[in-house]
N, C-alpha and C positions, 0 to 999 in steps of 0.2 A: 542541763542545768549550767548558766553560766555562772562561775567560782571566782573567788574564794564565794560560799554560801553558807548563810548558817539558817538553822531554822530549829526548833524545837530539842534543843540541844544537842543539834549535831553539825561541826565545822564539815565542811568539803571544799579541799584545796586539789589545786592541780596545777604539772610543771610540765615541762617536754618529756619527761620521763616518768613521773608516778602521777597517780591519782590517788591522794590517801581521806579519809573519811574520818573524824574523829568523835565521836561517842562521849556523850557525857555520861556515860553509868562503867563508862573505864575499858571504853573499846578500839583499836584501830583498826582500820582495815587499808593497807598498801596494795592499790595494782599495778601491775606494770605498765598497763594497758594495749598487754597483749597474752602473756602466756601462764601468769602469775598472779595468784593473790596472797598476801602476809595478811596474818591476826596476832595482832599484839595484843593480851589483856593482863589487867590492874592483876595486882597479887590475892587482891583478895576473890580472885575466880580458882585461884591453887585447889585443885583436886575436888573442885568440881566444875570439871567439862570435862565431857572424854569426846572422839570423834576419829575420823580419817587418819587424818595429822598429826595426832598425839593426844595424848591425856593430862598434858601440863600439871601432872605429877608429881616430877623432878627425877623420872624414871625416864633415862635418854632410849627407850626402844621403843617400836613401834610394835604396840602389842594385839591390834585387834582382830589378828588370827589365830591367836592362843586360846583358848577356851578350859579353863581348865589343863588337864592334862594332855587334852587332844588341840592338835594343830590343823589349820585349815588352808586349804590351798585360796586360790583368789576367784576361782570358779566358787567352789560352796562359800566362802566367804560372802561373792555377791550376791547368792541365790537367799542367802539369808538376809539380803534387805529390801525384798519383794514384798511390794505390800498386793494384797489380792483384794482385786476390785470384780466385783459382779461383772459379767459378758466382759474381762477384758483376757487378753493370749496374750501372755509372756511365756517364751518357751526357753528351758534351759540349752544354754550353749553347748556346743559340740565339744567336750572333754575331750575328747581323743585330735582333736585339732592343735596340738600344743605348739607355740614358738616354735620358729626353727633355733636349734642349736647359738646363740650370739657371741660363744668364744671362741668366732675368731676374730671379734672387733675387739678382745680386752687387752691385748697389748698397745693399740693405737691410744682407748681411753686412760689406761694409768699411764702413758705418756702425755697427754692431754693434761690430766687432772692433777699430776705430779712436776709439771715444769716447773722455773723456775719464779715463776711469776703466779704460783700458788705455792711457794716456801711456806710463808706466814699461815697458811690455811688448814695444815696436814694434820697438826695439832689439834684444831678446834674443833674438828668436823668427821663424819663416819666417812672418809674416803671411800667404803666398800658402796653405801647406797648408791651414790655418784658413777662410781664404775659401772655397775649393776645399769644404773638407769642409761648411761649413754650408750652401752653395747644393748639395750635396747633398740635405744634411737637410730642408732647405725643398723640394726638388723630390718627397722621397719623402713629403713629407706631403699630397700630393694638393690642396693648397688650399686648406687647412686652414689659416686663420689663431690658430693655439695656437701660444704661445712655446716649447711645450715640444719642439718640432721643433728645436728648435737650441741648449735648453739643454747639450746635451755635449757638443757641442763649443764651444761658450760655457765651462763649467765646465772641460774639457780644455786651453783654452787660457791662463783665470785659471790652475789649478792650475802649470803648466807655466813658464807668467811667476814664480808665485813659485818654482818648483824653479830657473829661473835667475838668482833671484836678485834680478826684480824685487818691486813692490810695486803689485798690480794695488788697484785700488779697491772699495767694494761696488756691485755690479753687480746685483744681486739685489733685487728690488722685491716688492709685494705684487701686482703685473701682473706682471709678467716673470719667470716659472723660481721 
């Protein structure tokens, strides 16, 4: 589709860096147009949508492994959104295959995510999910010392600091991402 496009009330623009889509029943949608999509909706969706993401509730956790009083890991958590189709095999995953160990990427990431050029951000945002997710990133990258293991969630959490409003630094080097 070539943009700016409108058609049935919905705008689609696009820059060197986002592709956003604009809804007239009070939708956007921001992609990076690589590793990210943003949903922004109208207030009058408050507390009804729940999903992956959040519940835009006004409740800042992410609750969709709480069940009640029982909690779920992300293995039965996924197993619970298998839909079962006639003649089709989905087999459950190997539980006992779990991650290796990733702390010992977490002091590289709260130096990452705590520089000075995310001052403004510490405040606005769960520092711990960030950490959590890049000592991921670094653990799936096998050893691999490439920055690019942890640019998106690097880039996910500047972007993020400014949707709240702060003002994240440039982070971005001719080494780094």
């Amino acid at each position: 589709v070539k943009t700016p496009y409108y058609s049935s009330g919905v705008l689609i623009e696009s820059n060197d860096i986002y592709t956003k889509v604009y809804a007239k029943l009070g939708m956007v949608l921001i992609w990076n147009q690589e590793d990210a999509l943003m949903v922004e909706l109208d207030n009058k969706f408050n507390n009804h949508t729940c999903g992956l993401c959040g519940d835009y509730n006004g409740v800042p956790i992410y609750n969709e492994f709480i069940n009640g009083d029982a909690s779920y890991n992300s293995i039965t958590y996924g197993n619970l959104q298998k839909i079962s189709k006639p003649n089709a095999k989905c087999e459950d995953p190997d539980e006992t295959q779990a991650l290796p160990s990733c702390n010992d990427h977490r002091d590289e990431c709260v130096r990452l995510l705590t520089s000075s050029v995310f001052a403004d951000c510490r405040l606005r945002l769960n520092l711990e999910m960030y950490i959590q997710a890049c000592m991921q990133d670094k653990c799936a990258c096998q050893g691999k010392e490439d920055s690019f293991c942890v640019c998106s969630t690097i880039s996910e959490y500047s972007r993020q600091c400014s949707h709240a409003g702060g003002r994240p630094g440039e982070w971005r080097t001719q080494q780094f991402c």
